[in-house]
N, CA, C and O atoms as a GROMACS GRO file, in nm:
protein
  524
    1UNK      N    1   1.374  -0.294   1.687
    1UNK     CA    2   1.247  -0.287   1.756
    1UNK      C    3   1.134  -0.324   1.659
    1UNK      O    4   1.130  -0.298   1.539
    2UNK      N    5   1.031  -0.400   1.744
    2UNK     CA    6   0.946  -0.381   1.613
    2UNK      C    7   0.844  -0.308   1.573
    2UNK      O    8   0.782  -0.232   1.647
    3UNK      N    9   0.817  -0.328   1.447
    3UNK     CA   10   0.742  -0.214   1.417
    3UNK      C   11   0.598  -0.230   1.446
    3UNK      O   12   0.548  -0.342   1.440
    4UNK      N   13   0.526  -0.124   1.477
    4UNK     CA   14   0.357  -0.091   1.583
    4UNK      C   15   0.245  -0.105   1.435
    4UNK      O   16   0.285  -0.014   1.362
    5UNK      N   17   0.170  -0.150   1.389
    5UNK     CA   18   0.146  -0.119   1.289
    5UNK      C   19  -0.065  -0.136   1.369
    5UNK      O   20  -0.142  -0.210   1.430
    6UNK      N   21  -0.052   0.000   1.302
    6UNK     CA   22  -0.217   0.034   1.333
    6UNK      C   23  -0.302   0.017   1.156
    6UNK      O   24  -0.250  -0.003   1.046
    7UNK      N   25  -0.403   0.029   1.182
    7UNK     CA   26  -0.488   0.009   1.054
    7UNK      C   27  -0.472   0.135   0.985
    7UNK      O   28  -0.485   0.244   1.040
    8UNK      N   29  -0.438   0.116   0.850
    8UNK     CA   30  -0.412   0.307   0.779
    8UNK      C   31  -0.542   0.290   0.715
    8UNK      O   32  -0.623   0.209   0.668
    9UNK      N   33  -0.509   0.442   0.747
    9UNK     CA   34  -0.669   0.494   0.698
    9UNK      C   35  -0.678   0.523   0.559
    9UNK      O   36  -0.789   0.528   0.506
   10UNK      N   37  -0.544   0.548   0.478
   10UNK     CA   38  -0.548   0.626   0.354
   10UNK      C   39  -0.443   0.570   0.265
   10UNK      O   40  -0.370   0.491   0.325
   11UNK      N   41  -0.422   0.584   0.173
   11UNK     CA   42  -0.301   0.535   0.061
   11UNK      C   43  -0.186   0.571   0.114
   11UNK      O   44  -0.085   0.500   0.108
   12UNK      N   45  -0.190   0.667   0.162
   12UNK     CA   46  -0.064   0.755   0.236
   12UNK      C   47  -0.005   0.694   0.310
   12UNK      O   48   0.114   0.662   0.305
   13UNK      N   49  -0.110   0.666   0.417
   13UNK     CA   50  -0.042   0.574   0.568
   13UNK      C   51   0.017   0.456   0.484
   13UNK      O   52   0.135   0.420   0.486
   14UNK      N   53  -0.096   0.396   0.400
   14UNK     CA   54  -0.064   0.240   0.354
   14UNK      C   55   0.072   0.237   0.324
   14UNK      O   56   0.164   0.181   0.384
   15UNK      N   57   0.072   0.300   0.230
   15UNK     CA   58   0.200   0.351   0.177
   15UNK      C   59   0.367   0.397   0.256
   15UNK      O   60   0.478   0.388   0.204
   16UNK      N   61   0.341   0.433   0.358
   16UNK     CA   62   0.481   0.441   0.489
   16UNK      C   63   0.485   0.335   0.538
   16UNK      O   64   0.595   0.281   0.532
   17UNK      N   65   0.361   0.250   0.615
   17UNK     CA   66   0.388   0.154   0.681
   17UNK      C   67   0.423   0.030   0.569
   17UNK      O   68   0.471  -0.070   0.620
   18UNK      N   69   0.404   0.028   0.431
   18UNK     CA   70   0.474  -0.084   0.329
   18UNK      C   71   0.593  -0.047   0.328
   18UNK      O   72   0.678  -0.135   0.319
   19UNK      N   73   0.641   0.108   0.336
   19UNK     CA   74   0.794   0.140   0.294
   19UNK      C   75   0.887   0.039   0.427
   19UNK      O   76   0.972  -0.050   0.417
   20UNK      N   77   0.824   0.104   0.541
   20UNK     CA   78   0.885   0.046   0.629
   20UNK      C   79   0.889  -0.081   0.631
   20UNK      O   80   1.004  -0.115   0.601
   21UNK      N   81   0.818  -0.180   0.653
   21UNK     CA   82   0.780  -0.315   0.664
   21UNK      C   83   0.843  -0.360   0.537
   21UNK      O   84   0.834  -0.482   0.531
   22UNK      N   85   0.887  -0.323   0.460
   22UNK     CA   86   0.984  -0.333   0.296
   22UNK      C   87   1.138  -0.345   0.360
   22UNK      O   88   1.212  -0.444   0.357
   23UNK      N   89   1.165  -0.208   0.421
   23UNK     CA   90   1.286  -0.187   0.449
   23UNK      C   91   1.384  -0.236   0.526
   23UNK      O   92   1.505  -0.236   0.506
   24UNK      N   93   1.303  -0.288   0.641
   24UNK     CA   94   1.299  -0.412   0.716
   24UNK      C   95   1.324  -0.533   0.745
   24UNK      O   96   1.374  -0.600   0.835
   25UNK      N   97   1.257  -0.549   0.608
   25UNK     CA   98   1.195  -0.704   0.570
   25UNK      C   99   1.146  -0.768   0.682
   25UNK      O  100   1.196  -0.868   0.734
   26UNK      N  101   1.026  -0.697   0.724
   26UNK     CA  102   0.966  -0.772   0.828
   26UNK      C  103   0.823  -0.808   0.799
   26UNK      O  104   0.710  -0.758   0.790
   27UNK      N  105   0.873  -0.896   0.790
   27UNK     CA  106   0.738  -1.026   0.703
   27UNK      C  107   0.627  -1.014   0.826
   27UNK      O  108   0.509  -0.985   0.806
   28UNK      N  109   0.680  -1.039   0.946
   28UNK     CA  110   0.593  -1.047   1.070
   28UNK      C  111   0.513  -0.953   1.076
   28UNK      O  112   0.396  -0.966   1.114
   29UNK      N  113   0.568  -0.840   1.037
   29UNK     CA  114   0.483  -0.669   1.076
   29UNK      C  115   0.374  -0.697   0.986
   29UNK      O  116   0.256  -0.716   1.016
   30UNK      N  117   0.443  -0.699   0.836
   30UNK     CA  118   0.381  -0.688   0.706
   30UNK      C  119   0.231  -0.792   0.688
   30UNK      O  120   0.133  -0.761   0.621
   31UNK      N  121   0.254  -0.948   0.787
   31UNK     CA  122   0.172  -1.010   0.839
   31UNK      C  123   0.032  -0.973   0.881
   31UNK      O  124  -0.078  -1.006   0.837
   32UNK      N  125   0.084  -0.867   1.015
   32UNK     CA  126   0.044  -0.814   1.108
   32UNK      C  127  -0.064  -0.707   1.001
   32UNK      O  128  -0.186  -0.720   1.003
   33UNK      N  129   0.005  -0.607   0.914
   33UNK     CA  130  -0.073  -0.545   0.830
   33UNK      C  131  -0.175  -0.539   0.730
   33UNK      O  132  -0.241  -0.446   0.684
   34UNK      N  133  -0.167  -0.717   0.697
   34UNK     CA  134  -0.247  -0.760   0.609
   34UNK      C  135  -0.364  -0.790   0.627
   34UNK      O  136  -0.465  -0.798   0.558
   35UNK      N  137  -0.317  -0.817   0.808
   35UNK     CA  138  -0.456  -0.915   0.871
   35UNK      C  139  -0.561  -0.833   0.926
   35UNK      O  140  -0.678  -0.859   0.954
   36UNK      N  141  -0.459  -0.679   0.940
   36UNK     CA  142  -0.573  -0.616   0.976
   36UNK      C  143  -0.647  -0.490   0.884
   36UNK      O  144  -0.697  -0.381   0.912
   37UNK      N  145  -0.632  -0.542   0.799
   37UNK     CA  146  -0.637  -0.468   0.654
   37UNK      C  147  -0.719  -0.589   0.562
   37UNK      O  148  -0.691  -0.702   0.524
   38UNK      N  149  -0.882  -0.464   0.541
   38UNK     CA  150  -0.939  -0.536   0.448
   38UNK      C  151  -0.903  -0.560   0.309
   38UNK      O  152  -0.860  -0.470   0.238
   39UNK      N  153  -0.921  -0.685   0.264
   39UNK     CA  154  -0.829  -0.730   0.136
   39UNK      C  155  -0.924  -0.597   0.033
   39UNK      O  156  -0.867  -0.532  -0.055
   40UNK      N  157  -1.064  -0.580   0.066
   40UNK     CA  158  -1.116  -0.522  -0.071
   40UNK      C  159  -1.046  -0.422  -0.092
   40UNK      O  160  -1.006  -0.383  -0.202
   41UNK      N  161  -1.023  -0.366   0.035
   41UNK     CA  162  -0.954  -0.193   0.002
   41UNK      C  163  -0.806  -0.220  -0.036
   41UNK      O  164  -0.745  -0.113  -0.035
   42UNK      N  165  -0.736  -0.312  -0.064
   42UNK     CA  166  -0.594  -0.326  -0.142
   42UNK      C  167  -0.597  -0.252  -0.207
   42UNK      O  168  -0.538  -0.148  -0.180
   43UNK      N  169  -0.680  -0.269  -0.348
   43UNK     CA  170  -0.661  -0.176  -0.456
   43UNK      C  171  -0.650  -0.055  -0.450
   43UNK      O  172  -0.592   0.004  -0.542
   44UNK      N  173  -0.705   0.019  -0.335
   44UNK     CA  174  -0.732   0.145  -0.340
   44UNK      C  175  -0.612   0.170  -0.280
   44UNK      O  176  -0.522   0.227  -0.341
   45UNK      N  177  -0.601   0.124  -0.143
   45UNK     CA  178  -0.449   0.191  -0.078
   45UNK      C  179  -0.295   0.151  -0.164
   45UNK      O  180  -0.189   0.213  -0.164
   46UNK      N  181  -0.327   0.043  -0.225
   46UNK     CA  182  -0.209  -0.003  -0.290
   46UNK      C  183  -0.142   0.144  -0.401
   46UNK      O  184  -0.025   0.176  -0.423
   47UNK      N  185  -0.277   0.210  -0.455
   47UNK     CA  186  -0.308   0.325  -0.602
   47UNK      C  187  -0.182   0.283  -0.664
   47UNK      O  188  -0.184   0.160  -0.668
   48UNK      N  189  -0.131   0.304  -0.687
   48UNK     CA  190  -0.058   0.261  -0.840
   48UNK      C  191   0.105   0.285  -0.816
   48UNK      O  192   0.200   0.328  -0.882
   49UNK      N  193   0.078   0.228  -0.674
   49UNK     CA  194   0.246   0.210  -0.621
   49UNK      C  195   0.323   0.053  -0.597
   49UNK      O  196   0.439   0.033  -0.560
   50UNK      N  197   0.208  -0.057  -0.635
   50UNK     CA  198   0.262  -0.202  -0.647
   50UNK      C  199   0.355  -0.220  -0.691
   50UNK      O  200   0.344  -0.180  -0.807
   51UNK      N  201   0.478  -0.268  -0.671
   51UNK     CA  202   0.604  -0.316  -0.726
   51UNK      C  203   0.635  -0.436  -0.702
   51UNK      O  204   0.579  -0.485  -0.604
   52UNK      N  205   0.722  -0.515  -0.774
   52UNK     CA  206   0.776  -0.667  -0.716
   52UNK      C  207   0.770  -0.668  -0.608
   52UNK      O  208   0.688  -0.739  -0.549
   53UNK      N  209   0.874  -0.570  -0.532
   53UNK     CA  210   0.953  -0.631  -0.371
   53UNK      C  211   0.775  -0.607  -0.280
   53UNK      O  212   0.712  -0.680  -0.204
   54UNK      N  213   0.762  -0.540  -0.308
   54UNK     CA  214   0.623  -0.526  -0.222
   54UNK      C  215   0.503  -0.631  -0.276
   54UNK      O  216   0.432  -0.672  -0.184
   55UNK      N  217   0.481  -0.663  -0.362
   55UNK     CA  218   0.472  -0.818  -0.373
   55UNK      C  219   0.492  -0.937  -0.340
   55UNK      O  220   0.416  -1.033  -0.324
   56UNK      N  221   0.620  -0.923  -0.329
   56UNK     CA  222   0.710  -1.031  -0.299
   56UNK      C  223   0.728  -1.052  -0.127
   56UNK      O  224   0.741  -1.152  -0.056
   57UNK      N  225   0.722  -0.926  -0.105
   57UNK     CA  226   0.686  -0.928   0.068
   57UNK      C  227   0.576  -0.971   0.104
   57UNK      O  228   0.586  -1.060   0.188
   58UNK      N  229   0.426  -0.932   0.059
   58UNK     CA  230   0.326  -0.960   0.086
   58UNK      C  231   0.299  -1.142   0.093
   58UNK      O  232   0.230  -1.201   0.177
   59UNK      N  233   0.378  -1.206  -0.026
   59UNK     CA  234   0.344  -1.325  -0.085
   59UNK      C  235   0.403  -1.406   0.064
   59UNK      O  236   0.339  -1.492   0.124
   60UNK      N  237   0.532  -1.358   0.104
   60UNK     CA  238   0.583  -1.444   0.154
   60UNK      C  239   0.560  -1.441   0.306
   60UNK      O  240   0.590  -1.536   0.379
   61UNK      N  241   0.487  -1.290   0.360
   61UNK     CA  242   0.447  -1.282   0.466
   61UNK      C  243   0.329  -1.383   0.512
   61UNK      O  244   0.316  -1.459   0.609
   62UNK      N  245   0.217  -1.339   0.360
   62UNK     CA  246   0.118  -1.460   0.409
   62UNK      C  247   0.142  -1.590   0.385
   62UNK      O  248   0.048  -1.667   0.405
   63UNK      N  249   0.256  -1.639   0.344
   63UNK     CA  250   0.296  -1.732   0.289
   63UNK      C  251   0.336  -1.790   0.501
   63UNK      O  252   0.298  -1.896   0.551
   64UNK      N  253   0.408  -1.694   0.567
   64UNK     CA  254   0.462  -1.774   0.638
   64UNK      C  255   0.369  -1.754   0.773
   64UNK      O  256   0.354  -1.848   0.851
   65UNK      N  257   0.318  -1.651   0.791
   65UNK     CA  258   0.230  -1.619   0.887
   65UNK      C  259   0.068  -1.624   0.907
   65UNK      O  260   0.006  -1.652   1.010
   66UNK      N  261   0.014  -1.586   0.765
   66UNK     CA  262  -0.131  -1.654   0.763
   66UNK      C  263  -0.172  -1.742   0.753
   66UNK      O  264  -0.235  -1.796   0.844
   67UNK      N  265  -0.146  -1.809   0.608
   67UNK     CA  266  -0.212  -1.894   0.559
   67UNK      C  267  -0.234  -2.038   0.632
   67UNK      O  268  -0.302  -2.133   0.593
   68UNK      N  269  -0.147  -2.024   0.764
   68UNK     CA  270  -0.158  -2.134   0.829
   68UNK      C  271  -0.299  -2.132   0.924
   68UNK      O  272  -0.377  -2.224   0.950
   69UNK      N  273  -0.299  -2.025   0.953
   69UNK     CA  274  -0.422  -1.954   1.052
   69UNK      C  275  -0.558  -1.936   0.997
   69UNK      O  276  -0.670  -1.968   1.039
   70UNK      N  277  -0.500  -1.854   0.853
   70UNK     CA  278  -0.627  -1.858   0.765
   70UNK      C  279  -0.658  -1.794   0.637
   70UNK      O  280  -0.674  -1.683   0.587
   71UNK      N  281  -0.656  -1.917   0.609
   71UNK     CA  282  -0.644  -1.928   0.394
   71UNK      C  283  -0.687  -1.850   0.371
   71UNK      O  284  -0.628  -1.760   0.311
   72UNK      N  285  -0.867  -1.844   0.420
   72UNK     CA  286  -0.971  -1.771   0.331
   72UNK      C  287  -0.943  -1.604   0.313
   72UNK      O  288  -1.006  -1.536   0.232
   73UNK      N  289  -0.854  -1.559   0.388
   73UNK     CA  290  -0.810  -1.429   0.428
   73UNK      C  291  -0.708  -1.386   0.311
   73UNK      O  292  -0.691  -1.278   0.254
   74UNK      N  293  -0.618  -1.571   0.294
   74UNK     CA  294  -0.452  -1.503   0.186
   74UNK      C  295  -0.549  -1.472   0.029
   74UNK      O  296  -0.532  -1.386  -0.058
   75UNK      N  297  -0.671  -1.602   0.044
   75UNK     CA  298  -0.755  -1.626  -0.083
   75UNK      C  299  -0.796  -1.465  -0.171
   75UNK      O  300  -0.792  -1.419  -0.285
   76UNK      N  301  -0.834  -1.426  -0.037
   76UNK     CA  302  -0.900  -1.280  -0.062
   76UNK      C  303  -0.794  -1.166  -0.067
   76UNK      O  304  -0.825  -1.061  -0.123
   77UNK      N  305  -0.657  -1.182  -0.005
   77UNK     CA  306  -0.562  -1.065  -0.063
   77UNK      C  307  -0.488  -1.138  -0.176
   77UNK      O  308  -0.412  -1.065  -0.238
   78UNK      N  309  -0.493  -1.250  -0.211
   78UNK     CA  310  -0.411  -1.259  -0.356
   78UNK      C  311  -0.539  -1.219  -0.468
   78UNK      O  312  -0.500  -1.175  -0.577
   79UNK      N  313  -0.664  -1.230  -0.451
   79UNK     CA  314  -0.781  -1.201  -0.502
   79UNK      C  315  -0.727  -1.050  -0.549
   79UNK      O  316  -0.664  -1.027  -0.652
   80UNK      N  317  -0.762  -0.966  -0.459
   80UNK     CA  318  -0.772  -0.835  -0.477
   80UNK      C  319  -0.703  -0.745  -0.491
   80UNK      O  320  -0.732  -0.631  -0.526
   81UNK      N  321  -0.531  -0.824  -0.442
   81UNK     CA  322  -0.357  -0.797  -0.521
   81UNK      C  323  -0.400  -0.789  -0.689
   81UNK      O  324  -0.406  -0.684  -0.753
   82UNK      N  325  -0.426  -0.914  -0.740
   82UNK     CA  326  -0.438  -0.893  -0.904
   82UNK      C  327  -0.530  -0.783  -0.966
   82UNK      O  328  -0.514  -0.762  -1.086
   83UNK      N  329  -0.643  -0.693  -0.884
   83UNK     CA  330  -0.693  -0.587  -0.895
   83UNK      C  331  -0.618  -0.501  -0.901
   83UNK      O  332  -0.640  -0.435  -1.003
   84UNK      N  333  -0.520  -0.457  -0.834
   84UNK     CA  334  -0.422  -0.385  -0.847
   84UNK      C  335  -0.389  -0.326  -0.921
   84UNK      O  336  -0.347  -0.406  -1.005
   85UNK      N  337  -0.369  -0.170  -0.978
   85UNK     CA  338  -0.295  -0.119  -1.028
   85UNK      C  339  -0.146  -0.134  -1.096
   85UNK      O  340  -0.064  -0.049  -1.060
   86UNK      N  341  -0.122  -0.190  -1.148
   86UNK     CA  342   0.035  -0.215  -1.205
   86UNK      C  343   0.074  -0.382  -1.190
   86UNK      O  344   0.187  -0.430  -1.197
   87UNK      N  345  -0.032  -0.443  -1.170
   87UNK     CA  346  -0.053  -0.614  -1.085
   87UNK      C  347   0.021  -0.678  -1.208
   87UNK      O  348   0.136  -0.719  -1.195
   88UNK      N  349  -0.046  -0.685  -1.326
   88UNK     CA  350   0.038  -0.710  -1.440
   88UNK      C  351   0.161  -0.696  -1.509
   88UNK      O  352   0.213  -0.769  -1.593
   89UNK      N  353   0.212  -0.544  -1.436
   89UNK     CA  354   0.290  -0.507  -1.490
   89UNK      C  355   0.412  -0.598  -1.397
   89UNK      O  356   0.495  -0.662  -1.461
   90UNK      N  357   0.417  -0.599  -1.271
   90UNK     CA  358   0.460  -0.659  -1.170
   90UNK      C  359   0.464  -0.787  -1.172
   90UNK      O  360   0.570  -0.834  -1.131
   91UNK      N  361   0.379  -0.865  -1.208
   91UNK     CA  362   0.415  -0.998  -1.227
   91UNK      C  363   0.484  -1.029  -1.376
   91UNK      O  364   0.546  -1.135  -1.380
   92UNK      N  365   0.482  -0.956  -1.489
   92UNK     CA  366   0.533  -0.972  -1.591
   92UNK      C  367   0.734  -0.950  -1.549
   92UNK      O  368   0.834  -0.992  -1.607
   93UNK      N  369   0.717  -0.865  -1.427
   93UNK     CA  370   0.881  -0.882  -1.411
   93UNK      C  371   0.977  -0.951  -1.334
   93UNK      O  372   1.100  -0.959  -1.329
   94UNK      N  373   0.808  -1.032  -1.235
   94UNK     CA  374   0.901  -1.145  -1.177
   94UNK      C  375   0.991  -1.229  -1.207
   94UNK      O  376   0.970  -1.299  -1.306
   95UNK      N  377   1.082  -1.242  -1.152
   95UNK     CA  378   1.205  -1.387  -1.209
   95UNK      C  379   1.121  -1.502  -1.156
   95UNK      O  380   1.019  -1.508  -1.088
   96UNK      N  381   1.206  -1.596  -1.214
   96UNK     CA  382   1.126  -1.744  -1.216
   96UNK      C  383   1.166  -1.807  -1.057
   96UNK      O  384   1.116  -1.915  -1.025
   97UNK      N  385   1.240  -1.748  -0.980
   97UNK     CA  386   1.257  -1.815  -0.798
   97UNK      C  387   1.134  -1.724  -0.768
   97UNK      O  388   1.027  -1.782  -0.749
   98UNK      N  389   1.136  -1.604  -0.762
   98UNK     CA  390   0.981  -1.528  -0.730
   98UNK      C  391   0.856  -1.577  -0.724
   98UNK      O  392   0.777  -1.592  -0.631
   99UNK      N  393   0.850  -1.612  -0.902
   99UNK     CA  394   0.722  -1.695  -0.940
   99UNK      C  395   0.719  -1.831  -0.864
   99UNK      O  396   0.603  -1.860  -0.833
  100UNK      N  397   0.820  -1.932  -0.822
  100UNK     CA  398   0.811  -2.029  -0.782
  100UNK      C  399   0.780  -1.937  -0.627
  100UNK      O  400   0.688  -2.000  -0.576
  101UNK      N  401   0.798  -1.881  -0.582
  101UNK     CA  402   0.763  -1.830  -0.392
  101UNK      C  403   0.586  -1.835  -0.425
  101UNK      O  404   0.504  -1.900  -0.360
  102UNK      N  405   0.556  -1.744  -0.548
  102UNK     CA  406   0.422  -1.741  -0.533
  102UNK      C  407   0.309  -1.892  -0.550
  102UNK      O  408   0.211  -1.935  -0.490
  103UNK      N  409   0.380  -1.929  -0.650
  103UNK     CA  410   0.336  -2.108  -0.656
  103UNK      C  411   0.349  -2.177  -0.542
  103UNK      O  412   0.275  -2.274  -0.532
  104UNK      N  413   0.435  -2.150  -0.438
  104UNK     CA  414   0.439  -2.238  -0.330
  104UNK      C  415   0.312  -2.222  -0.266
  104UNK      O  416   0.230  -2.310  -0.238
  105UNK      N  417   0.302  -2.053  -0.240
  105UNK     CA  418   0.168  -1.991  -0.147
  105UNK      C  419   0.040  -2.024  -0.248
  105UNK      O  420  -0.036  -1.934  -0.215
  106UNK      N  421  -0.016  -2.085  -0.332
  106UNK     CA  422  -0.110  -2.122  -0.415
  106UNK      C  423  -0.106  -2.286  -0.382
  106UNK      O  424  -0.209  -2.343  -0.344
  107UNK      N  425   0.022  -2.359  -0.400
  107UNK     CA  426   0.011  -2.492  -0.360
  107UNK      C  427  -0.071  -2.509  -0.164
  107UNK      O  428  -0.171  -2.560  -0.114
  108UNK      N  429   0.042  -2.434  -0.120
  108UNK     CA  430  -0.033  -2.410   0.023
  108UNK      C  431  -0.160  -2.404   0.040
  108UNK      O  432  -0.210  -2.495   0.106
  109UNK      N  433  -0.244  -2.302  -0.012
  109UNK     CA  434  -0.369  -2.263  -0.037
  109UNK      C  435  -0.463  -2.417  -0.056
  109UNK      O  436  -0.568  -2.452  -0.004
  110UNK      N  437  -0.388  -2.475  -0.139
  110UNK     CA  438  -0.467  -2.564  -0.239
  110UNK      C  439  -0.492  -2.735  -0.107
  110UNK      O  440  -0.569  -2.830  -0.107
  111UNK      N  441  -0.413  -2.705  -0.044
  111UNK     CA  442  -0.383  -2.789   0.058
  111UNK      C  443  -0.477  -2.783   0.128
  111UNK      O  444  -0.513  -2.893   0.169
  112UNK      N  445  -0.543  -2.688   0.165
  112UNK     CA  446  -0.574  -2.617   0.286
  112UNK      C  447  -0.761  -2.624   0.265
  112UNK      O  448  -0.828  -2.571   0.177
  113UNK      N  449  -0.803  -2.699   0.369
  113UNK     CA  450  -0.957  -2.720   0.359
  113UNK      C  451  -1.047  -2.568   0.410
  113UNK      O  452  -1.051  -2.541   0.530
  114UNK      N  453  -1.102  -2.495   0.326
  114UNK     CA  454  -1.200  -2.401   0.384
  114UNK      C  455  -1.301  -2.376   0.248
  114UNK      O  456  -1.291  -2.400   0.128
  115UNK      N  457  -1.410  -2.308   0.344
  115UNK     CA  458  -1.541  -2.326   0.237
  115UNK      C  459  -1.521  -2.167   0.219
  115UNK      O  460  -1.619  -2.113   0.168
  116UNK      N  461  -1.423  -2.088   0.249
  116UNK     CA  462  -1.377  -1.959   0.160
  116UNK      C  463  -1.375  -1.931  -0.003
  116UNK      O  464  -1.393  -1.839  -0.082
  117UNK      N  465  -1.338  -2.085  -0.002
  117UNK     CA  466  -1.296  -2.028  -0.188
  117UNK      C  467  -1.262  -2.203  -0.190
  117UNK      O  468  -1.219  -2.281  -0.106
  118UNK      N  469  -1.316  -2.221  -0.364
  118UNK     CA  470  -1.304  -2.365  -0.388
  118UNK      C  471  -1.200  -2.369  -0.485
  118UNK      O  472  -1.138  -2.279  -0.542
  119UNK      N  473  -1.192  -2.545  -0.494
  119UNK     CA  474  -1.054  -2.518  -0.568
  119UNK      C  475  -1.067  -2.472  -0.702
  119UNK      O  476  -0.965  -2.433  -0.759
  120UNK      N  477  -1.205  -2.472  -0.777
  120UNK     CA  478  -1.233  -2.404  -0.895
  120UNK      C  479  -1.152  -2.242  -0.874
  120UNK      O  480  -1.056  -2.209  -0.945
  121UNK      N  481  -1.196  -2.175  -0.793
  121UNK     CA  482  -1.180  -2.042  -0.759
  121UNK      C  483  -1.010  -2.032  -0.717
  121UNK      O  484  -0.956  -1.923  -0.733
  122UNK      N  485  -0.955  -2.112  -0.679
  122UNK     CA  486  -0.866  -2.107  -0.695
  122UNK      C  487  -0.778  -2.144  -0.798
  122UNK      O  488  -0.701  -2.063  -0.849
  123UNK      N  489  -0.784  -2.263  -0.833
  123UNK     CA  490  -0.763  -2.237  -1.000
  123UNK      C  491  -0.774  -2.128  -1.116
  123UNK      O  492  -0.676  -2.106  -1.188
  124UNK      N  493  -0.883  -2.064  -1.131
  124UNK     CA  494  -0.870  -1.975  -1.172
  124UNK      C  495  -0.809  -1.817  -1.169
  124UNK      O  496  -0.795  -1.736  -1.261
  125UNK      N  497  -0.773  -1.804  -1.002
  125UNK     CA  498  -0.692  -1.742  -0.921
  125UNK      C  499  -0.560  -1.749  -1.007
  125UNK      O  500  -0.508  -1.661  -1.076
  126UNK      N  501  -0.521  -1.879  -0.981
  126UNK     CA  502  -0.384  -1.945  -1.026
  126UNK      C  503  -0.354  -1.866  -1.149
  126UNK      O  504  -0.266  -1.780  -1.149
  127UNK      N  505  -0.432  -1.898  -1.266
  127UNK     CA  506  -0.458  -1.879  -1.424
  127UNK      C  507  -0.384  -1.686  -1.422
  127UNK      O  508  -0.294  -1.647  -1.496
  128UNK      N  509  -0.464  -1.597  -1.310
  128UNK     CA  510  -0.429  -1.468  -1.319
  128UNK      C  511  -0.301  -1.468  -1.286
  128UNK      O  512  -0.237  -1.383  -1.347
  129UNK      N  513  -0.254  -1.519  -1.226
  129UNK     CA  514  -0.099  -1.519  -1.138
  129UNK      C  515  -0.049  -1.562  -1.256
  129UNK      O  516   0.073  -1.552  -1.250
  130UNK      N  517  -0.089  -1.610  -1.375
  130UNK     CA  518   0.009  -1.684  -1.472
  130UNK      C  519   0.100  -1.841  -1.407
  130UNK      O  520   0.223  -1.849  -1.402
  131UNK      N  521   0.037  -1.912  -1.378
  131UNK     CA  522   0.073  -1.976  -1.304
  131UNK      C  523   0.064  -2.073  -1.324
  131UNK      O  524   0.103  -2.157  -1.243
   0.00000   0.00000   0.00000
């Protein structure tokens, strides 16, 4: 079935509805959660529970479900992902097929015409991703 996903109010909620949408692997839900979830407040609901796979979900959700709809949105949660709590620590343990998923969703990006974010700003985006 799939999963209902309402806007969380707190780290807490954030935090069940990622377990689930993890457990899953439902990119669609996880989609669904991103879009309706302001990128600024990532950092806060994320608090210092970021890991690869939940990374790696996020990347590939907006990878397959937003960014087609709308960049300026993935621009602003890969933005405010590297704010993150443990963001460093997490990308320092990606494997190199990982890192190539996230390069794809940056090439995508880079493709993609909006007056959201330029390609300066994305470039330098890139640079944090180690990329």
């Amino acid at each position: 079935e799939k999963l209902r996903i309402s806007e969380p109010s707190n780290a807490y909620d954030f935090g069940q509805i990622v377990n689930a949408v993890n457990a899953n692997k439902d990119r669609a839900a996880c989609a669904d959660l991103l879009t309706i979830t302001d990128p600024k407040t990532l950092p806060v609901l994320l608090s210092n529970k970021l890991e690869g796979e939940i990374l790696l979900i996020f990347i590939q959700s907006l990878e397959r479900y937003v960014a087609g709809k709308d960049p300026g949105l993935v621009y602003q949660h890969l933005f405010y992902l590297s704010k993150a709590e443990r963001f460093k620590v997490v990308l320092a343990l990606l494997s190199k097929n990982e890192k190539e998923e996230v390069r794809q969703l940056f090439d995508l990006l880079s493709e993609s015409q909006t007056d959201q974010y330029s390609l300066e700003d994305l470039e330098s985006l890139r640079k944090v991703y180690e990329l």
